[in-house]
C-alpha positions in Angstrom: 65.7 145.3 112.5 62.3 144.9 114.2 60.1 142.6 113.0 57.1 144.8 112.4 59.5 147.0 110.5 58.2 145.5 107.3 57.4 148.7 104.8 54.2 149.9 102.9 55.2 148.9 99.9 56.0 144.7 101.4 52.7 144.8 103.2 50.6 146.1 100.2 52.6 143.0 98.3 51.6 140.4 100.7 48.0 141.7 100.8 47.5 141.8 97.1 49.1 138.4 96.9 46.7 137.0 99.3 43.8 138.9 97.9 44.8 137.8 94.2 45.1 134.5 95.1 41.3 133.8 97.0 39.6 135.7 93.5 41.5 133.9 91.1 41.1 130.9 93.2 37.1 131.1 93.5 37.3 132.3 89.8 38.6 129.0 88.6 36.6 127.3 91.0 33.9 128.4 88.6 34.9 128.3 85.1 37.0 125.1 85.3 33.1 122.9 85.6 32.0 124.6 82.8 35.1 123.5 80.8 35.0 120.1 81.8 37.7 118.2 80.1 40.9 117.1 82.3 40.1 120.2 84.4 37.5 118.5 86.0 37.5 115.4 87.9 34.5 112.9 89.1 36.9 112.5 92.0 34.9 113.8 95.4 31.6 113.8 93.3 33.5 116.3 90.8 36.5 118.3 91.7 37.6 121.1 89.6 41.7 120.3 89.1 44.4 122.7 87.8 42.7 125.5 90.6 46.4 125.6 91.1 46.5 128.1 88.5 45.3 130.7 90.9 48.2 130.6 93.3 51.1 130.3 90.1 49.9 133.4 88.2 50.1 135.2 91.5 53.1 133.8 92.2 54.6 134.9 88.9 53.6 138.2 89.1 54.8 138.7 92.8 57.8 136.7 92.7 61.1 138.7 91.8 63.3 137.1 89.3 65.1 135.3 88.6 63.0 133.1 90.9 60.1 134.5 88.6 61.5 133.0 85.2 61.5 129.2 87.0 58.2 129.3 88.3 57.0 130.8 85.2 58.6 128.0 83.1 57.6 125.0 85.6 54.0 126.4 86.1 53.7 126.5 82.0 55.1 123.3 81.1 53.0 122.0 84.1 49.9 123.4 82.9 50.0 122.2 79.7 50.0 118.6 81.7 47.0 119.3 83.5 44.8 119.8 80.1 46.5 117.1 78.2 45.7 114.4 80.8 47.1 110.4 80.5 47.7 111.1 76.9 50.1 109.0 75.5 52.1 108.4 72.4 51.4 105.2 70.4 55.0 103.9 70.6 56.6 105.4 73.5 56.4 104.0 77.2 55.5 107.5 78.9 52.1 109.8 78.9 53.2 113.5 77.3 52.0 114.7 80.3 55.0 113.2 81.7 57.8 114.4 78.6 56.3 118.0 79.8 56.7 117.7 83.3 60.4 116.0 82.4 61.0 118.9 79.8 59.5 121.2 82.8 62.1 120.0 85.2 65.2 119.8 83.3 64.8 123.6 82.0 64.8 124.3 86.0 67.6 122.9 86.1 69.8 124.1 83.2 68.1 128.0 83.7 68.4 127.9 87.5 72.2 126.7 87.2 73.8 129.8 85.9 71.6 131.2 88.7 72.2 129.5 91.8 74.9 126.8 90.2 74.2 123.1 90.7 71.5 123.4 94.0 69.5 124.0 91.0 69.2 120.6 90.8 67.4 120.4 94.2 65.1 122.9 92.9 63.6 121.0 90.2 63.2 117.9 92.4 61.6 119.9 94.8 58.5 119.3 92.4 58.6 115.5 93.4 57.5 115.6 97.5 54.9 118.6 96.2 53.3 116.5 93.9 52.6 113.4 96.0 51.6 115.7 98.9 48.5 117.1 96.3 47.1 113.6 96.4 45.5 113.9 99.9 42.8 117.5 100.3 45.2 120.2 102.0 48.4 118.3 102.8 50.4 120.1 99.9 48.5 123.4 101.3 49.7 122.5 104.5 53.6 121.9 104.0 53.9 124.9 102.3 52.0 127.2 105.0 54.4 124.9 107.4 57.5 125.4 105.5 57.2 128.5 104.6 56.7 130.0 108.0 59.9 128.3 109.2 61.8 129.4 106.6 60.4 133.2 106.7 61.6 133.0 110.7 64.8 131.4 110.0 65.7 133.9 106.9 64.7 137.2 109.4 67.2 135.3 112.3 69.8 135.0 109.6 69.6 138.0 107.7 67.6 140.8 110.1 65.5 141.2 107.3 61.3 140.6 108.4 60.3 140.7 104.9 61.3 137.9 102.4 59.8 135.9 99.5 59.1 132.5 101.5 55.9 135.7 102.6 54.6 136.0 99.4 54.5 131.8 99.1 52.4 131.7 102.6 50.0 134.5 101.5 49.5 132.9 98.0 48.8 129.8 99.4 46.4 131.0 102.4 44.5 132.9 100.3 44.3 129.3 98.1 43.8 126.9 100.9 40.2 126.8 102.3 38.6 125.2 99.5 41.3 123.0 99.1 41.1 121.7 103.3 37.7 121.2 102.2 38.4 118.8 99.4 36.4 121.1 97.1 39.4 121.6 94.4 42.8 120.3 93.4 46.0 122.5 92.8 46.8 119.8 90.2 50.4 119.9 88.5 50.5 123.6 87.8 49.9 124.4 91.3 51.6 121.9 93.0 55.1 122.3 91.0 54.9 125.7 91.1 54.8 125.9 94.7 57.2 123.0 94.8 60.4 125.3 92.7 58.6 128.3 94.8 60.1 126.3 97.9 63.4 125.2 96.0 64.1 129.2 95.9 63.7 130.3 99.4 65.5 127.2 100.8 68.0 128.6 98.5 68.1 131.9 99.5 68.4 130.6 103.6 71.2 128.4 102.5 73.0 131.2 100.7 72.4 133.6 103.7 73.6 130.7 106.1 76.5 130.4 103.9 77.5 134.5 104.0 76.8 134.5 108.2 78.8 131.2 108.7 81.8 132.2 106.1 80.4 128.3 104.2 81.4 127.2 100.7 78.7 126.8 98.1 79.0 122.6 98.7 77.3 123.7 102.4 74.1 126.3 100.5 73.6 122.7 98.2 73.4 120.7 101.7 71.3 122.8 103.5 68.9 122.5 100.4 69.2 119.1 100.4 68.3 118.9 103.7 65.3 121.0 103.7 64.2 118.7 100.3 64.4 115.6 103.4 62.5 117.1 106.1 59.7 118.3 103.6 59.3 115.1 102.6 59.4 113.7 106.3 56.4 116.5 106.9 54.6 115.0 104.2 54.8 111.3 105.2 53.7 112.3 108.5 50.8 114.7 107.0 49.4 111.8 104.4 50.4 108.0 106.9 47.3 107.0 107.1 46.5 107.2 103.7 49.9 106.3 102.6 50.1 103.4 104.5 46.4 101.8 103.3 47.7 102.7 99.1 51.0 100.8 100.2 49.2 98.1 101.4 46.5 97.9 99.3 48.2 98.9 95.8 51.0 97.7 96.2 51.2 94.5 98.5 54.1 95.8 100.9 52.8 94.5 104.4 53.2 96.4 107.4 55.2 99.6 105.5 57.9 101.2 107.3 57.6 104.8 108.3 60.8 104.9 105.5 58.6 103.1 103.0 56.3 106.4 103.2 59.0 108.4 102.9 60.1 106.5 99.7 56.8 107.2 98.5 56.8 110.4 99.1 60.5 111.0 97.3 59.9 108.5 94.7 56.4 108.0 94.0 54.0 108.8 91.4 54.4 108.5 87.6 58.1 109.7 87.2 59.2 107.3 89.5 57.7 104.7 88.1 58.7 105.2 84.9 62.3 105.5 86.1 61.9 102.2 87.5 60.8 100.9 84.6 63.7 102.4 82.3 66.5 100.8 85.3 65.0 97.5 85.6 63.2 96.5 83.3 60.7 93.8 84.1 62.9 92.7 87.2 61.9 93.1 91.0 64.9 93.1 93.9 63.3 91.8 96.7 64.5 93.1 100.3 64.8 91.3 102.7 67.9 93.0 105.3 65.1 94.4 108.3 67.3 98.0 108.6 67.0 98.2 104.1 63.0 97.4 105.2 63.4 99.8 107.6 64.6 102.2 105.7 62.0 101.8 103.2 63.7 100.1 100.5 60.7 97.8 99.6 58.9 100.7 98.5 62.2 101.8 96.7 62.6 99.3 94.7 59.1 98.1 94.0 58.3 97.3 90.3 55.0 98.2 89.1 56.3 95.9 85.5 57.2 93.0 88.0 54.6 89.8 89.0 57.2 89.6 92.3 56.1 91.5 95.0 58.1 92.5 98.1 56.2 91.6 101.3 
């Protein structure tokens, strides 16, 4: 099949997507300011978060299921993070913004297993590398436009089809994107994890058609996921090192970080990783001190935000 053999009916989808997405996009832009709350930011002067919104709803409405039902039940549970903030509760060590987003995940997970089976699991985590890349203006906008164009080429190559749903992730997101590059809005959790299990899908879908041209078991569709998961993360180290580099430094007292130091921010960062850490080890810090574990970014793995030690 050619690929400008893409039907009426696709195009019209793609366009509407796109279209859809730059209203409900400038929409938000609006309102969200005259909400105020945790859906706008001083950040940048004051930054309307949660624009992220825009891109979910169309993504909900243009994605098929099943992939619908776990971007629909991501994007809620994500939502509902955005407006409630750093709540926390009075006895427990975690913000409810983060039981959502945990709540969020593992209903990916369970729901998308009697889907795809257990590269579900990759899914969900998916949501991880998005997030930290939606700390820097247009570097989460930017590895999905990446990543979705490779995977759109790499699913026509395997399947002969031109027309798949990694095209209805690049239009949503294009049509979300300029004020975003311009540091004029945040896609905030909703947006962010939505594009993040939005991604999870179509790597998904070009690991199962891998799998059906190559004659593979299901173990290889989970690899190539996995995979995938790495080298978006990789993009994202590379896309946010300068940045990353100066809040390892700075933040966190790691001297001269390690590309793999980034890249352990990238997979493990953020407020979920730290409150894992915190769960595993307690008040304890394991210092590293083998140059290839530095190398690979272990510092950064196995930093303790709950420890006075400090790997440097």
């Amino acid at each position: 099949m050619n690929f400008l053999e893409i039907n009426i009916t696709e195009i019209t989808t793609l366009i509407l997507a796109f279209i859809f997405s730059c209203i409900l996009t400038i929409f938000f832009y609006k309102l969200f300011p005259r909400l105020g709350g945790n859906l706008y930011t001083t950040i940048r002067g004051g930054t309307p978060r949660a624009i992220g919104l825009a891109p979910f709803i169309v993504l909900v409405i243009f994605y098929p299921p099943p992939g619908q039902y776990l971007i629909g039940i991501i994007g809620i549970f994500a939502f509902f993070d955005d407006l409630l903030g750093r709540k926390r509760f009075k006895k427990l060590p975690f913000e409810l913004g983060q039981l959502l987003r945990g709540i969020g995940m593992l209903l990916v997970m369970v729901v998308g297993y009697f889907i795809f089976g257990p590269v579900s699991i990759i899914i969900a985590l998916m949501i991880q590398p998005l997030n930290i890349s939606d700390m820097q203006p247009g570097t989460a906008s930017s590895t999905i436009i990446i990543m979705s164009s490779i995977i759109s080429i790499l699913l026509y190559l395997t399947t002969g089809n031109p027309y798949s749903l990694s095209l209805i992730l690049l239009a949503a997101c294009i049509g979300y994107a300029p004020l975003d590059y311009k540091g004029k809005i945040m896609m905030g959790e909703v947006g962010n994890h939505s594009f993040g299990v939005g991604l999870g899908i179509v790597y998904t879908l070009l690991g199962i058609s891998m799998a059906n041209l190559y004659n593979w078991g299901s173990e290889n569709v989970f690899l190539v996921v996995l995979t995938l998961l790495i080298i978006t993360s990789f993009l994202i180290a590379f896309l946010r090192r300068s940045n990353l580099k100066k809040f390892l430094e700075t933040n966190l007292n790691i001297t001269n970080p390690t590309y793999g130091d980034l890249i352990m921010d990238v997979l493990t960062g953020g407020g979920l990783g730290d409150l894992l850490r915190r769960f595993t080890l307690g008040k304890r810090e394991i210092v590293i001190k083998n140059r290839f574990l530095i190398f690979l970014g272990f510092r950064r793995l196995f930093f303790n935000p709950q420890s006075n030690i400090r790997n440097i």
